[in-house]
TORMI-36956 format. One record per residue (C-alpha): residue in one letter; x, y, z. Coordinates in steps of 0.5 Angstrom, whole numbers, plus 500, padded with zeros to 3 digits. Layout:
<pts>
aXYZ...
</pts>
This chain:
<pts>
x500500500x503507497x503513503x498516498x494510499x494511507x492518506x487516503x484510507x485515514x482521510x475517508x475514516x475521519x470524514x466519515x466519523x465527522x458525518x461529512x459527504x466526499x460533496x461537502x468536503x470537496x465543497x470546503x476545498x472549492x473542488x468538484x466531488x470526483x476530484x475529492x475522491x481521487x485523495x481518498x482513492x490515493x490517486x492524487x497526493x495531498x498538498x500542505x495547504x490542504x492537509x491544513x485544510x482538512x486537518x482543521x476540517x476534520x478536527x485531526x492532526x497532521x500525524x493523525x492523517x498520516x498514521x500508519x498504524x490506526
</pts>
């Protein structure tokens, strides 16, 4: 499993533990839903602004996003 992969696996569990859609998320980043799904899928990495982004988001950490061990 990629970093990217990981990511996004840790990405989809907190969204979804926040009761957030892959729409509302992609809505807060100014992006289209698919384009959203491509971080989750692990297809498109992340860039440091919007691991902020999200972090803040999804009330999580940085090392919470890229945790290997959850």
């Amino acid at each position: 499993m990629t970093i990217a992969q990981i990511v996004g696996e840790n990405l989809k569990s907190a969204r979804k533990a926040k009761g957030l859609t892959q729409k509302q998320v992609a809505a807060y980043l100014n992006k289209y839903q698919p384009d959203y799904s491509e971080y989750e899928s692990g297809l498109v990495q992340l860039d440091y602004e919007k691991i902020i982004s999200l972090c803040k988001l999804l009330d999580i950490t940085p090392n919470d996003l890229f945790s290997v061990n959850k």
